[in-house]
The first five atom37 places (N, CA, C, CB, O) and aatype in JSON, in Angstrom:
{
  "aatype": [20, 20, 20, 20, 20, 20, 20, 20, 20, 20, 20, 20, 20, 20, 20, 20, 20, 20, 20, 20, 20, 20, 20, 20, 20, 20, 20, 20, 20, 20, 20, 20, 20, 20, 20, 20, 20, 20, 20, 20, 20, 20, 20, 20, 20, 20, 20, 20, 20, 20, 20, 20, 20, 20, 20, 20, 20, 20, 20, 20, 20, 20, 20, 20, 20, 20, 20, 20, 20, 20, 20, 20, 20, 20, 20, 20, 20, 20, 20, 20, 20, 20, 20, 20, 20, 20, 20, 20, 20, 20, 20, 20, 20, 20, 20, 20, 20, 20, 20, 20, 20],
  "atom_mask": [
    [1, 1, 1, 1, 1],
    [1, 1, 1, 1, 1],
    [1, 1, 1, 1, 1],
    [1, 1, 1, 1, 1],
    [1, 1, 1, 1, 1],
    [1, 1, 1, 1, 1],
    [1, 1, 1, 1, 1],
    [1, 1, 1, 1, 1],
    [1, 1, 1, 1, 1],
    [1, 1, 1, 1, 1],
    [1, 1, 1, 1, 1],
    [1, 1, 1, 1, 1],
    [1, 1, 1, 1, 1],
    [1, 1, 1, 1, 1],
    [1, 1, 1, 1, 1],
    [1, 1, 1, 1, 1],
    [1, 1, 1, 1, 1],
    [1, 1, 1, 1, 1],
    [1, 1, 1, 1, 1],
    [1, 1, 1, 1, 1],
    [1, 1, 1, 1, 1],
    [1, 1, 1, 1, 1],
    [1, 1, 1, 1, 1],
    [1, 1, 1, 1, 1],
    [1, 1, 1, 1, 1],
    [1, 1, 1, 1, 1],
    [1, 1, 1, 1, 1],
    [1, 1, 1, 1, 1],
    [1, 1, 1, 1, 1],
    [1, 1, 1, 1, 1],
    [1, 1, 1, 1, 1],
    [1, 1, 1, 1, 1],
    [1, 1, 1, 1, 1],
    [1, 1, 1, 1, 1],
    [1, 1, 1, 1, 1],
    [1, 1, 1, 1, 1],
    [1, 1, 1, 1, 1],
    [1, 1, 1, 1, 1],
    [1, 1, 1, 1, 1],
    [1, 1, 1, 1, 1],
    [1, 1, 1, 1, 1],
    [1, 1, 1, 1, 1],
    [1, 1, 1, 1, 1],
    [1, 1, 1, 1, 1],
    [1, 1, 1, 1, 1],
    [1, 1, 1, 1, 1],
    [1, 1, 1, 1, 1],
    [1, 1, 1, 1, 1],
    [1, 1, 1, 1, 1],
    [1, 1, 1, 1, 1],
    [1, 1, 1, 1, 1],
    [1, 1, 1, 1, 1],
    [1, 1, 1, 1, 1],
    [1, 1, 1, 1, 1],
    [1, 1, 1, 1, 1],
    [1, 1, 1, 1, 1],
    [1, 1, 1, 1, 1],
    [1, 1, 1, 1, 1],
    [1, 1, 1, 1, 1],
    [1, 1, 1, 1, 1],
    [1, 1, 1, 1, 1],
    [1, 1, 1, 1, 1],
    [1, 1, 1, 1, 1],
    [1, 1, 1, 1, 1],
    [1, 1, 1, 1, 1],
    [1, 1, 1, 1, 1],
    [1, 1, 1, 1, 1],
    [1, 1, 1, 1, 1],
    [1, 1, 1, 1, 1],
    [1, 1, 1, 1, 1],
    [1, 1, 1, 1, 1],
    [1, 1, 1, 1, 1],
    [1, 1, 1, 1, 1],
    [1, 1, 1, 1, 1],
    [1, 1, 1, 1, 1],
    [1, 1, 1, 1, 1],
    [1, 1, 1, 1, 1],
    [1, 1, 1, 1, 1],
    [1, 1, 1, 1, 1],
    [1, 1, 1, 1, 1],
    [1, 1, 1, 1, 1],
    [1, 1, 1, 1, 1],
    [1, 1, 1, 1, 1],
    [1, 1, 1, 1, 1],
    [1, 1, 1, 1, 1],
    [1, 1, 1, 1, 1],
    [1, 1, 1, 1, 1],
    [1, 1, 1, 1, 1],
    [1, 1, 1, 1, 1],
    [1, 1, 1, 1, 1],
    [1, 1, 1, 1, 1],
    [1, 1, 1, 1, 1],
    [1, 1, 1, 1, 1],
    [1, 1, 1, 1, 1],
    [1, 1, 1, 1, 1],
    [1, 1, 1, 1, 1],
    [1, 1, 1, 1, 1],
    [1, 1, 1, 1, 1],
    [1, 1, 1, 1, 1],
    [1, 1, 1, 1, 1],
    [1, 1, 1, 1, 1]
  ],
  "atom_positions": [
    [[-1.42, 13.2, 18.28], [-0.51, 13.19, 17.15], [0.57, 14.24, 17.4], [-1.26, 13.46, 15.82], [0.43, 15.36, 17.88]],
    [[2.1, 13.39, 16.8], [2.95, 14.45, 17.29], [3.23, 15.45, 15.85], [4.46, 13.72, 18.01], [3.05, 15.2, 14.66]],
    [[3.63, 16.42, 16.41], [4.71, 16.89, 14.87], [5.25, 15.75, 14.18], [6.25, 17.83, 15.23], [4.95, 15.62, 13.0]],
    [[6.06, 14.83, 14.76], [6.88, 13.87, 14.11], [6.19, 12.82, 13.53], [7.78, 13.35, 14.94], [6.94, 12.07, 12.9]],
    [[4.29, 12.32, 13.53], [3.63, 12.07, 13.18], [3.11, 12.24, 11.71], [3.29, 12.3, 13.93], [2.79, 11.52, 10.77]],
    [[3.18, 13.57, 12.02], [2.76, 14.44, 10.5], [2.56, 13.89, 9.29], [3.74, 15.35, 10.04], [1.59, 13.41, 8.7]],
    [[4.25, 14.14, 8.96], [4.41, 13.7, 7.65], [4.15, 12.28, 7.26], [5.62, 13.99, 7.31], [4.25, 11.99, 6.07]],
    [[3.83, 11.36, 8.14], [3.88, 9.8, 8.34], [2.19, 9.78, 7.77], [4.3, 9.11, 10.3], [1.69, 9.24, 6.79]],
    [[1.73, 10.44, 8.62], [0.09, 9.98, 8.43], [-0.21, 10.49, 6.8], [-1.18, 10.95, 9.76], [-0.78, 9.79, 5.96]],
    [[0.24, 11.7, 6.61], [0.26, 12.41, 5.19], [0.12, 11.46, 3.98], [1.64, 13.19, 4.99], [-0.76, 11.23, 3.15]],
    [[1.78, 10.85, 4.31], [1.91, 10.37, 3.39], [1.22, 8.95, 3.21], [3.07, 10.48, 3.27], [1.08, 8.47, 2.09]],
    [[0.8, 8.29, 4.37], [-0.59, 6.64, 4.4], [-1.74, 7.92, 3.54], [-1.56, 5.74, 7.03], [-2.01, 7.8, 2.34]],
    [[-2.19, 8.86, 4.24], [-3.19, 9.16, 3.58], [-3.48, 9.15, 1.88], [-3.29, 10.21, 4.08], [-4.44, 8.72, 1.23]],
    [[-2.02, 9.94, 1.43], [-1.94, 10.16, -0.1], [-2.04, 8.55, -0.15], [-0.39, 11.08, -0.88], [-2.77, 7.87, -0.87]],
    [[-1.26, 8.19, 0.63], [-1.06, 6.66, -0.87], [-1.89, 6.36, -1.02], [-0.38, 5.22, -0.87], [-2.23, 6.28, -2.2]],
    [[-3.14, 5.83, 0.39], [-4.24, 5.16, 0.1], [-5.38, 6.1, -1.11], [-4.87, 4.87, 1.63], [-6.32, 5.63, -1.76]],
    [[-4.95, 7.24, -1.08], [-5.51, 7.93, -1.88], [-5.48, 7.24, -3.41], [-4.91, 9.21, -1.72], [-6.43, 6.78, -4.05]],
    [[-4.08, 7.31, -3.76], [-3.38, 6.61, -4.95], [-3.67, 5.7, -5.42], [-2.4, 6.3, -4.88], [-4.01, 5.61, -6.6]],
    [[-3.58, 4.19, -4.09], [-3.77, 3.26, -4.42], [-5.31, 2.81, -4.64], [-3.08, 2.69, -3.7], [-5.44, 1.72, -5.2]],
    [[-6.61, 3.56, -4.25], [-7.3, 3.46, -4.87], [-7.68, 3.62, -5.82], [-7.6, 3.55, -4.62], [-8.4, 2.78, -6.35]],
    [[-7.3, 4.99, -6.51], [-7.4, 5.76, -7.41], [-6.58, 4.89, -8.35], [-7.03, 7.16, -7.1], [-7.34, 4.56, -9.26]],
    [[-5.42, 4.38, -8.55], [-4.78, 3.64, -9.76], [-6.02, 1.9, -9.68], [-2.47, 3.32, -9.3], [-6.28, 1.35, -10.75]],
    [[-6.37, 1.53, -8.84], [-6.84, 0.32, -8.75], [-8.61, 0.83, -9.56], [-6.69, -0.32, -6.87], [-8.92, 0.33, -10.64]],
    [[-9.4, 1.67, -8.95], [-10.26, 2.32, -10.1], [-10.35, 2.26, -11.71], [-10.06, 3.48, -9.95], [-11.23, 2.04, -12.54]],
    [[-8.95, 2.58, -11.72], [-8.59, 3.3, -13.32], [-8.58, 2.15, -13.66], [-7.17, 4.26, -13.8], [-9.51, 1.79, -14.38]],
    [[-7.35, 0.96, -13.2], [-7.48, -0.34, -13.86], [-8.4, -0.87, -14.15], [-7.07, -1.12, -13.43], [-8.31, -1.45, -15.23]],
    [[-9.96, -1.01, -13.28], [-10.54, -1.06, -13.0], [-11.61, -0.96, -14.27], [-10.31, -0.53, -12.1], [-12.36, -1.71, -14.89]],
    [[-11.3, 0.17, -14.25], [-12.13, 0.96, -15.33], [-11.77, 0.83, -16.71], [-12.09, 2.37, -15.08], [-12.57, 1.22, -17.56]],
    [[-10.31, 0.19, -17.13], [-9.38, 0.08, -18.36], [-10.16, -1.55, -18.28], [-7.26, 0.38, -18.18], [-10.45, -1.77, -19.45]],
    [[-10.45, -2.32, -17.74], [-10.45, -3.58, -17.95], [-11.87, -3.73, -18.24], [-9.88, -4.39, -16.88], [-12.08, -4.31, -19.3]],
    [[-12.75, -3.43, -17.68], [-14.5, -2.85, -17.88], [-14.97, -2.3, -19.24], [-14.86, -1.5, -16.86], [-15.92, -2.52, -19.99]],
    [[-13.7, -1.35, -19.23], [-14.34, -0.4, -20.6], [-13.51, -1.08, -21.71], [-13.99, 1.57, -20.58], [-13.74, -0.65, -22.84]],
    [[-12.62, -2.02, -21.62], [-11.77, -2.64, -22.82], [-10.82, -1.85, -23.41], [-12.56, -3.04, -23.92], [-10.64, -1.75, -24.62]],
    [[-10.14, -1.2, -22.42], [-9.24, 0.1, -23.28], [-9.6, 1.33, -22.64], [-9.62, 0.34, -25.04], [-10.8, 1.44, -22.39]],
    [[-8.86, 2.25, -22.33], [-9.25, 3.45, -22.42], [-9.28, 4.05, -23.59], [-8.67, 4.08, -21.72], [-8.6, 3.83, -24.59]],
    [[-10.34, 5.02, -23.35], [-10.81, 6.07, -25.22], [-9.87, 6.73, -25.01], [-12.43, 7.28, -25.65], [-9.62, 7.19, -26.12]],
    [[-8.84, 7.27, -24.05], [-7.72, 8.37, -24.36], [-6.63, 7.7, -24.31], [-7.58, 9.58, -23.43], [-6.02, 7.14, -23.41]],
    [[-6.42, 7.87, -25.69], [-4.75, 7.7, -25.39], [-3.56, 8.29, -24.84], [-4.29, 7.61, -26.22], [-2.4, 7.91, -24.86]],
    [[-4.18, 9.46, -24.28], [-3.12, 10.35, -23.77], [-3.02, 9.67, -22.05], [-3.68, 12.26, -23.93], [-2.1, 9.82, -21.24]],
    [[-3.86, 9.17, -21.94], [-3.88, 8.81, -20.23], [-3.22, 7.18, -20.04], [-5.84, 8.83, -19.53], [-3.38, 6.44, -19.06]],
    [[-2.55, 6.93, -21.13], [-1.69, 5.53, -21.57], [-0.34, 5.75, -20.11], [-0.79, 5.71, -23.83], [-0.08, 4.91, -19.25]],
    [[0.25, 7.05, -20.27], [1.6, 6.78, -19.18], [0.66, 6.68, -17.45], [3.08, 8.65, -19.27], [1.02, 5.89, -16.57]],
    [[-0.42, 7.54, -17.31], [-1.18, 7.35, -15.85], [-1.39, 6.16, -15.72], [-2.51, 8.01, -15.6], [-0.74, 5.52, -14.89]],
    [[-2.41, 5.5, -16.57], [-1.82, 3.6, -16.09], [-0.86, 2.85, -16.03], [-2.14, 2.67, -16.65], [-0.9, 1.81, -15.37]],
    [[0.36, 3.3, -16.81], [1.55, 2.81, -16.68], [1.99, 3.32, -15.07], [2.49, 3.34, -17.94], [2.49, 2.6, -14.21]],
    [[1.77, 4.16, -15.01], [2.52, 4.22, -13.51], [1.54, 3.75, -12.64], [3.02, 5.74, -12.96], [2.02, 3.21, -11.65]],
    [[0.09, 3.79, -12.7], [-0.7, 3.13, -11.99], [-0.54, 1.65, -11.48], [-1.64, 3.25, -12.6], [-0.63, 1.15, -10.36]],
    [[-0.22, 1.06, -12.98], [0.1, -0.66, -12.71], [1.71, -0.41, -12.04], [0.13, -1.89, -14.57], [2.12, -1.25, -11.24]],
    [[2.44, 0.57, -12.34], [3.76, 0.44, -10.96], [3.37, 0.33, -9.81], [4.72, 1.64, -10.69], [3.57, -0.53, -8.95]],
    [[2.58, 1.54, -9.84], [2.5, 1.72, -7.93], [1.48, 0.26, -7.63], [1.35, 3.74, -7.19], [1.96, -0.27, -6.63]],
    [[0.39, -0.49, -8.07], [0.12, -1.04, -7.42], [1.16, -2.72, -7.74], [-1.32, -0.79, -7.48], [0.97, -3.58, -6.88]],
    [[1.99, -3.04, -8.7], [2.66, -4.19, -8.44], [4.07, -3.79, -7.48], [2.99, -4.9, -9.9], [4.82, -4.67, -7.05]],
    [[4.27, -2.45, -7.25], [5.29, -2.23, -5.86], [4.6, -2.29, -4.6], [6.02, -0.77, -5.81], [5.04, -2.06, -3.48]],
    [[3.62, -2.57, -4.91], [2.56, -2.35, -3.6], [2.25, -4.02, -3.28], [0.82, -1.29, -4.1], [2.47, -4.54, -2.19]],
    [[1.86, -4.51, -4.1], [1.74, -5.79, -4.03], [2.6, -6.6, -3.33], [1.7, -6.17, -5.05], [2.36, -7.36, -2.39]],
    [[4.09, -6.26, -4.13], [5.41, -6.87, -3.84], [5.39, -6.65, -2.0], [6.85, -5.91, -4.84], [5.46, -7.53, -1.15]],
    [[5.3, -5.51, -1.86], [5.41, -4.94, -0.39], [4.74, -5.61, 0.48], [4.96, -3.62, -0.2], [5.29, -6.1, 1.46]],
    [[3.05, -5.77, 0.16], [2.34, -6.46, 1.22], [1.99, -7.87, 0.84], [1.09, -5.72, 1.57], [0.95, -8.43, 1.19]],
    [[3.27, -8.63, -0.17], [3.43, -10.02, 0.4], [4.12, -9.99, 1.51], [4.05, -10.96, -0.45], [3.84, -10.48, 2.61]],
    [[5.37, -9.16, 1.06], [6.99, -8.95, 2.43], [6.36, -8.67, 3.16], [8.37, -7.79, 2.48], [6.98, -9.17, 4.11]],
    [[5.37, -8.15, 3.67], [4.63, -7.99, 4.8], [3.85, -8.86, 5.42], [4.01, -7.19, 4.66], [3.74, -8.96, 6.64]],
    [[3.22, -9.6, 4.48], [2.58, -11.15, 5.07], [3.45, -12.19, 5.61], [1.87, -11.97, 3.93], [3.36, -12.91, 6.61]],
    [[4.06, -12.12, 4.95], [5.04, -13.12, 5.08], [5.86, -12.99, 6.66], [6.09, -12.93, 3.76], [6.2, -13.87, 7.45]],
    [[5.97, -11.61, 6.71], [6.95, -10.85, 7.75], [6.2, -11.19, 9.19], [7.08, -8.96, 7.42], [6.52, -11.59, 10.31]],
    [[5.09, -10.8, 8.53], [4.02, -10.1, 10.39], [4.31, -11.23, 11.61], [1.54, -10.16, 10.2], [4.77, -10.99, 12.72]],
    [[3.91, -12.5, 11.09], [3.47, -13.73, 11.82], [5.14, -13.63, 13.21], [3.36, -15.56, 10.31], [5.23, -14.0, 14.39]],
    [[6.05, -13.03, 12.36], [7.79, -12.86, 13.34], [7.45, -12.0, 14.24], [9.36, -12.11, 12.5], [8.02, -11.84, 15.32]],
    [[6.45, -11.36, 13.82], [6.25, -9.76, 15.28], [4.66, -10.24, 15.78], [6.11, -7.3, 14.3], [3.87, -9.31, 15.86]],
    [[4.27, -11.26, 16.04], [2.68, -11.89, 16.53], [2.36, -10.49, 15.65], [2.03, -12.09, 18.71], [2.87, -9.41, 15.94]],
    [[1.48, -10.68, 14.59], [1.09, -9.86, 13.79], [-0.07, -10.63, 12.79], [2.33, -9.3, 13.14], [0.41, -11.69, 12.4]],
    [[-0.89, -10.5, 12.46], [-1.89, -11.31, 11.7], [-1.66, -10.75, 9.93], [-3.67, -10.92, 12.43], [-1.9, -9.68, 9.37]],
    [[-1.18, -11.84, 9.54], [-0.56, -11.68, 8.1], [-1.18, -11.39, 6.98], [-0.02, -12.67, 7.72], [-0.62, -11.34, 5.88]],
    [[-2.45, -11.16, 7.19], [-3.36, -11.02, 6.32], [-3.93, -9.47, 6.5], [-4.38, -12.16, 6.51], [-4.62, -8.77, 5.76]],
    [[-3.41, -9.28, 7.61], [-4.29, -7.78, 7.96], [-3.49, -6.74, 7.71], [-4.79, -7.54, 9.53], [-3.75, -5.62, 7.26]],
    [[-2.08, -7.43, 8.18], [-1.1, -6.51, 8.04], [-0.53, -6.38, 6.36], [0.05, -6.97, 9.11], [0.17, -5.42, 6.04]],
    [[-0.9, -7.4, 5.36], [-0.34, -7.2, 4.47], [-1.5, -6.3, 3.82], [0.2, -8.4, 3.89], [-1.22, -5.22, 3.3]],
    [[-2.88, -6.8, 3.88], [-3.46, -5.58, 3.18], [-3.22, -4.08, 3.57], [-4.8, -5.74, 3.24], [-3.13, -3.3, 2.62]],
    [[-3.12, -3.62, 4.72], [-2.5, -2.54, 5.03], [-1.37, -1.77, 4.97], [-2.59, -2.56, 5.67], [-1.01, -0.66, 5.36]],
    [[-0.88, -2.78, 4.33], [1.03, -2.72, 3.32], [0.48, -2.2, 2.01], [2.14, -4.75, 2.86], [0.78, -1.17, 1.41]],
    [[-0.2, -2.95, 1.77], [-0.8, -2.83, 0.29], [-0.91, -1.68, -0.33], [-2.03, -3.26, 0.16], [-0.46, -1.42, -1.44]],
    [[-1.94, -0.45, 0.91], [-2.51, 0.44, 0.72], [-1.26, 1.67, 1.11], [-3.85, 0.3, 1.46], [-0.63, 2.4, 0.34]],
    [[-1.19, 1.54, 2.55], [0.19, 2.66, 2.77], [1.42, 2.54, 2.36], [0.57, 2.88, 4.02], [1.94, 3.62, 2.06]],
    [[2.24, 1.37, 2.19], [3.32, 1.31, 1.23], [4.18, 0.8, 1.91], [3.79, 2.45, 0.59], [3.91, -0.21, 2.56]],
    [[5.51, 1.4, 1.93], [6.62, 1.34, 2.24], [6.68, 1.59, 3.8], [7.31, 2.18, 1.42], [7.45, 0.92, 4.49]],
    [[6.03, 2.35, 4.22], [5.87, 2.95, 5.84], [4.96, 1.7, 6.74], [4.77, 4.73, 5.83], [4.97, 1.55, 7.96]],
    [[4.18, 0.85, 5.7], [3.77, -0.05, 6.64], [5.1, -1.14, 7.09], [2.46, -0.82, 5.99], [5.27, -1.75, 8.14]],
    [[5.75, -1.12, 6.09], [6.48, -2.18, 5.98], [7.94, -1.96, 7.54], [7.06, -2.14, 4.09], [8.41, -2.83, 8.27]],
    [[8.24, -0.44, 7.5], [9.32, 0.14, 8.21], [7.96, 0.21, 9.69], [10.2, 1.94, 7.31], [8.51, 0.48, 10.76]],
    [[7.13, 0.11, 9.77], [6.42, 0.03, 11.18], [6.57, -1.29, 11.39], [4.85, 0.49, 11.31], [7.17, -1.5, 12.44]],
    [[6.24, -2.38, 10.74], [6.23, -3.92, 10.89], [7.71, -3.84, 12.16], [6.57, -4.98, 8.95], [7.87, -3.91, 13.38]],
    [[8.72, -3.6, 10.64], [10.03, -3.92, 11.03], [10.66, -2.9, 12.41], [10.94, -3.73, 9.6], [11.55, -3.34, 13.14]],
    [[10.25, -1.97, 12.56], [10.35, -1.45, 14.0], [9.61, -2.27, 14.78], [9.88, -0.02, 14.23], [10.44, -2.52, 15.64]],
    [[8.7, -2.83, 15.07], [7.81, -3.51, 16.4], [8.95, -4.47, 16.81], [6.11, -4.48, 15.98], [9.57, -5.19, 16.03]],
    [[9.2, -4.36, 18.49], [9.46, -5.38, 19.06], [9.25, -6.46, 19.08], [9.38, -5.29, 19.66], [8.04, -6.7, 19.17]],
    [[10.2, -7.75, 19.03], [9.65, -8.96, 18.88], [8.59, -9.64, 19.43], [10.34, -9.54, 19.03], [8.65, -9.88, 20.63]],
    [[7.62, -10.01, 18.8], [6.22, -10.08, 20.06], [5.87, -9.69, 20.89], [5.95, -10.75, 20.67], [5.53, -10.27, 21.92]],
    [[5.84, -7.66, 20.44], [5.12, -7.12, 21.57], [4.09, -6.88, 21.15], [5.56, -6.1, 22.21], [4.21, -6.12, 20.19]],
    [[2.49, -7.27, 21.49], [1.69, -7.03, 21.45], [0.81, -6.05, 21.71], [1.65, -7.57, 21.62], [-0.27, -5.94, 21.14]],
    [[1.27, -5.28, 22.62], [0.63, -4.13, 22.53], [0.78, -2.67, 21.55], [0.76, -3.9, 23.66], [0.24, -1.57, 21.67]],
    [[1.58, -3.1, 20.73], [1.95, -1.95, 19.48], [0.18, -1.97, 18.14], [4.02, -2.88, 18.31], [-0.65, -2.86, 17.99]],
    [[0.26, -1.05, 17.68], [-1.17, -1.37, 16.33], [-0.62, -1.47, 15.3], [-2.41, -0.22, 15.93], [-1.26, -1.67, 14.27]]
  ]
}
């Protein structure tokens, strides 16, 4: 891993952090019929953001992969989770080079 690595992996790490953590909560709002706090009303609001921007992302990513020999299903769940950075790795890979991850 380089320096220039860093901040890249950081930030897959947080998201997947996130994106579990908001998918939980929903999780847990739909199970329990409501949350008992109403104060934690704006954390799911941004929860259901980050994961329907996330969503949005790793369709564009399914959809995308199959142009870079990429398996569209693997690559979009992995959009899903890291975000925006999966999407700017997709779109950097050479046209059907296969040896990229």
């Amino acid at each position: 891993m380089t320096f220039g690595d860093f901040p890249s992996n950081v930030v897959k790490t947080l998201s997947c952090a996130v994106i579990s953590g908001a998918l939980g909560l929903e999780l847990w709002n739909i199970l329990a019929h409501g949350s008992p706090y109403i104060d934690w009303q704006l954390l799911f609001w941004f929860g259901r953001f980050v994961l329907i921007s996330h969503g949005i992302e790793a369709v564009a990513a399914a959809f995308y992969a199959p142009a870079k020999q990429k398996p569209a299903l693997g690559y979009g769940i992995y959009t899903f989770f890291v975000g925006t950075i999966g999407l700017i790795e997709l779109v950097q890979l050479p046209q059907g080079d296969l040896n990229q991850s």
